[in-house]
TIZA-828185 format. One record per residue (C-alpha): residue in three letters; x, y, z. Coordinates in steps of 0.25 Angstrom, whole numbers, padded with zeros to 4 digits, always signed. Example, Ala and Ser with C-alpha at 12.3 -4.5 7.8 and 13.67 -1.06 7.14 Angstrom:
% TIZA-828185
ALA+0049-0018+0031 SER+0055-0004+0029 
//
This chain:
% TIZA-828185
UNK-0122-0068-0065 UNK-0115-0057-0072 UNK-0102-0066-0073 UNK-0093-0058-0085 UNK-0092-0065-0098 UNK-0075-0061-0101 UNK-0074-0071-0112 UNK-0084-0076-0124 UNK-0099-0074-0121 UNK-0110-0079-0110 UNK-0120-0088-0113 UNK-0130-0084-0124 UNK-0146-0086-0127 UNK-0143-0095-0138 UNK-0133-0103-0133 UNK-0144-0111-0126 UNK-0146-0119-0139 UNK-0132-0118-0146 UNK-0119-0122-0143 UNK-0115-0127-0130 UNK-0106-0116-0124 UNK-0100-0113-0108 UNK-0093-0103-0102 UNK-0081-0103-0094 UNK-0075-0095-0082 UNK-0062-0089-0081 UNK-0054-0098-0074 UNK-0059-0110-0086 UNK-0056-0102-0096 UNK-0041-0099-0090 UNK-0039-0112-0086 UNK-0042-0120-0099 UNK-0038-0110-0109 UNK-0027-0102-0103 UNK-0024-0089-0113 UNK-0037-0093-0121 UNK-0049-0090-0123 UNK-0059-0102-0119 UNK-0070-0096-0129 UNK-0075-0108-0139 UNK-0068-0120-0131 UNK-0074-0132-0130 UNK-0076-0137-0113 UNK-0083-0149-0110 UNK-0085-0150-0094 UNK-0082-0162-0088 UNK-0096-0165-0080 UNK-0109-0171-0086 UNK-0109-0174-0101 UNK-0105-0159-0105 UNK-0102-0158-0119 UNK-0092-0148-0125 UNK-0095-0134-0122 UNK-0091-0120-0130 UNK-0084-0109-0120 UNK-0092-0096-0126 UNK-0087-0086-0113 UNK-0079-0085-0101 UNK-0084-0080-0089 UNK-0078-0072-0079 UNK-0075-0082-0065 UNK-0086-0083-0054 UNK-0083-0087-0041 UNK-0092-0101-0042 UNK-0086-0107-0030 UNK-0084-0095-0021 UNK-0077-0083-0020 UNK-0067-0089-0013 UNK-0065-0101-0021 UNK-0056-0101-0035 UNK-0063-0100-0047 UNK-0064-0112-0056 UNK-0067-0116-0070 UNK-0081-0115-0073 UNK-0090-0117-0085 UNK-0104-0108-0086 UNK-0115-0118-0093 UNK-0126-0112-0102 UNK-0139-0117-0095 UNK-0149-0120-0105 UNK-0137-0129-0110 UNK-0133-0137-0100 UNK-0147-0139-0097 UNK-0150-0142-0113 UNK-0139-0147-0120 UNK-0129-0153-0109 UNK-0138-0158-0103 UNK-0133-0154-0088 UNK-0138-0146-0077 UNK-0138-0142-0064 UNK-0145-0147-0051 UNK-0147-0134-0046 UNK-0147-0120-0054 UNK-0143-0108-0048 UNK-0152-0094-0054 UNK-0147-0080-0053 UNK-0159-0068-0054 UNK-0152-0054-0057 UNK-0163-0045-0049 UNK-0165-0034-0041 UNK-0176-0040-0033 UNK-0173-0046-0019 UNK-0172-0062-0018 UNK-0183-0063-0009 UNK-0193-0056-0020 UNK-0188-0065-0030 UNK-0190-0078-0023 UNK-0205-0080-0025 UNK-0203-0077-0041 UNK-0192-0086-0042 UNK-0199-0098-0036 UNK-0211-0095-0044 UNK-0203-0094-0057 UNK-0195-0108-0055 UNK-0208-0114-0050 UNK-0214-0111-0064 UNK-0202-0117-0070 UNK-0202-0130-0062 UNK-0209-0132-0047 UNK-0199-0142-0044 UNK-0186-0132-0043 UNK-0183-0127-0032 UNK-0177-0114-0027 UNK-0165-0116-0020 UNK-0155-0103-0012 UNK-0161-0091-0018 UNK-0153-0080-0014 UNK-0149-0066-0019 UNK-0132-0066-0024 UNK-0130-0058-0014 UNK-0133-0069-0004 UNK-0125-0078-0013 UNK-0113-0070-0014 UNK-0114-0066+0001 UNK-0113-0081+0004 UNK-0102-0085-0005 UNK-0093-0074+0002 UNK-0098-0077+0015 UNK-0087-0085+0020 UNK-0075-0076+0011 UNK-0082-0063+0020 UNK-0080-0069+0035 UNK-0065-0074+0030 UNK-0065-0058+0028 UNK-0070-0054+0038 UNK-0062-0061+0046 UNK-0049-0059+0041 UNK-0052-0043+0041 UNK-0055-0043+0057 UNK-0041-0050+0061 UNK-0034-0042+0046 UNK-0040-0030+0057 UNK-0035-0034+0068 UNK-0022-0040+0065 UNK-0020-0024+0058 UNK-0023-0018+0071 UNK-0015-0028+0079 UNK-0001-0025+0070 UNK-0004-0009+0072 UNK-0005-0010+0085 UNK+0008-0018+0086 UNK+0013-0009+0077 UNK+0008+0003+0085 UNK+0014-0003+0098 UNK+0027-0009+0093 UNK+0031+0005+0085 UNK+0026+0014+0096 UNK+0033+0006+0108 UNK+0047+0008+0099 UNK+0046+0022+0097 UNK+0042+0025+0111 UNK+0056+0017+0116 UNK+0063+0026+0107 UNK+0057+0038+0116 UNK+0072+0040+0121 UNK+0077+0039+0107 UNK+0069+0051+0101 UNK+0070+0059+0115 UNK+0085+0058+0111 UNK+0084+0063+0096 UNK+0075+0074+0102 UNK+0084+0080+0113 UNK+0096+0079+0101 UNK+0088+0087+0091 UNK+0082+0079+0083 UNK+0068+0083+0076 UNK+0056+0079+0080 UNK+0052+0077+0066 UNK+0064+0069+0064 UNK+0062+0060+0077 UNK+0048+0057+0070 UNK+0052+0053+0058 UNK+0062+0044+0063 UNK+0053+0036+0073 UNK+0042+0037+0062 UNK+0051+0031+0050 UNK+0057+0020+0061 UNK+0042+0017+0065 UNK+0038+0013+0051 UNK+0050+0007+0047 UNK+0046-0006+0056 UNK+0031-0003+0052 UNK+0035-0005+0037 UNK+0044-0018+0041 UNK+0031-0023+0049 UNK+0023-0020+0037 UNK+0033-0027+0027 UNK+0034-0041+0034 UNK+0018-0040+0037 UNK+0013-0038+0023 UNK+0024-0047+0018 UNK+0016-0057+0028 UNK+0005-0054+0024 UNK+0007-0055+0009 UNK+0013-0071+0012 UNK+0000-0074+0017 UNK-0009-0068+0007 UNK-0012-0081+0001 UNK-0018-0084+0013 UNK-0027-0072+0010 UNK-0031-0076-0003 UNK-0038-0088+0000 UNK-0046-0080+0010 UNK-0051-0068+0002 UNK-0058-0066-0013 UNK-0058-0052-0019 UNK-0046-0047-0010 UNK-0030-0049-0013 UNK-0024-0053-0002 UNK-0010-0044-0005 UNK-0020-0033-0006 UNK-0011-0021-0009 UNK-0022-0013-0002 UNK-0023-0021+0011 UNK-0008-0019+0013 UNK-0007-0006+0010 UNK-0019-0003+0020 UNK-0013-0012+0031 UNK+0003-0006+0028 UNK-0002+0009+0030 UNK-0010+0006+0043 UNK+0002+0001+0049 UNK+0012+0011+0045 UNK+0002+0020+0050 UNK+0001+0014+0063 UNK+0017+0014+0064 UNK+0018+0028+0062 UNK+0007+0032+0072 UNK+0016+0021+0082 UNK+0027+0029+0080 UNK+0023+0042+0078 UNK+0015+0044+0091 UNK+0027+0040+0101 UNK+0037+0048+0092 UNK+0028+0059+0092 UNK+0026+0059+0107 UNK+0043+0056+0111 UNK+0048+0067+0102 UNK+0037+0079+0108 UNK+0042+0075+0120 UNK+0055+0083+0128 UNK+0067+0074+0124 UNK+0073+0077+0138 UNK+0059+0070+0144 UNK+0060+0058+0136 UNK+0075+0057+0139 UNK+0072+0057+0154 UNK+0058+0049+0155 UNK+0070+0037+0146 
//
């Protein structure tokens, strides 16, 4: 399965008639021996009459129960041992193929190569990893995909609010920069005012949203796998747009006021 060994060894050839041995994942190994390496302990697992087992690796965790789901402790049995000297086995087995020939070629090979071995097994669910893996995050993917389409539309709803909102105030202050204009002010400088105002209640919006968004992000966290939900990235992305908006709201109707003849604007007030 190409699981990294980060501690000890994997299972060897001639450990099928030697000692009994297991590995352990991770999260055992930090649980039951905290700042130390498991290597050499003795575990005797609480089900079936196991005897006591020598930790030879640690493995890096998988997630067994789904990719959603916290990993747990977990032990990885030699095969030929459980099956000889313990004296446990499985119901069921599952059998991974490392190939580069399509499932649907392999099938007829498979059967025939089990039904050499015994007639009486059958071949149950067989899929390619893909399909496996596909299904596991099936449900992960629509939560997605859903929360991206309102994430999209709840963005495009605040910059049109924050379109309209700025926009409307700057358009009221129509009179204001007439004023400033027909006592000499610059243009330039009527600009930057509005402009700096403008994104002064953009960055204020932005502060108490992220701050929102940031109490909520355990929320977030139990709904995605792979992704941070303080993502610095995400917020930057989502900060910028909207200070973008804000400026395009109030750049346009200051733009528009101060190219107009203050005298005109004064009047039409």
């Amino acid at each position: 399965m190409g699981i990294p060994i980060v501690e000890g060894r994997s299972f060897l050839a001639s450990d099928e008639g030697g000692d009994l041995v297991v590995l352990v994942n991770e999260t055992m190994a930090a649980t039951f021996w905290p700042g130390t390496s498991p290597l050499g302990r003795r575990v005797k697992p609480g089900f079936g009459e196991l005897p006591w087992l020598t930790i030879v690796g640690v493995v890096k965790d998988v997630k067994q129960g789904g990719v959603d789901k916290k990993t747990g402790t977990e032990l990885y049995f030699h095969t030929e041992q459980v099956g000889r000297a313990l004296r446990f086995a499985d119901r069921n087995m599952s059998v991974i193929l490392r190939t580069d020939v399509p499932v649907s070629a392999l099938a007829s090979s498979i059967q025939r190569v089990v039904a050499a071995t015994d007639a009486s097994l059958p071949i149950i669910d067989l899929r390619a990893m893909d399909e496996v893996f596909s299904q596991a995050i099936g449900r992960p993917r629509l939560l997605a995909r859903l929360l991206l389409g309102f994430a999209i539309l709840a963005l495009l709803m605040a910059a049109i609010g924050t379109y309209g909102v700025l926009a409307y105030v700057v358009a009221e202050r129509r009179r204001e920069i007439g004023i400033r204009m027909a006592l000499g002010a610059a243009r330039a400088r009527v600009l930057s005012m509005v402009l700096r105002q403008g994104l002064g209640l953009t960055l204020a919006g932005l502060v108490v949203g992220l701050a929102g968004a940031l109490a909520v992000n355990r929320l977030a966290a139990t709904l995605f796998f792979g992704v941070e939900p303080a993502d610095p990235a995400t917020y930057a992305a989502v900060a910028v747009f909207i200070c973008l908006v804000g400026l395009v709201a109030c750049y346009a109707p200051a733009r528009r006021a101060t190219r107009v003849d203050p005298i005109v604007v004064l009047r039409q007030e």
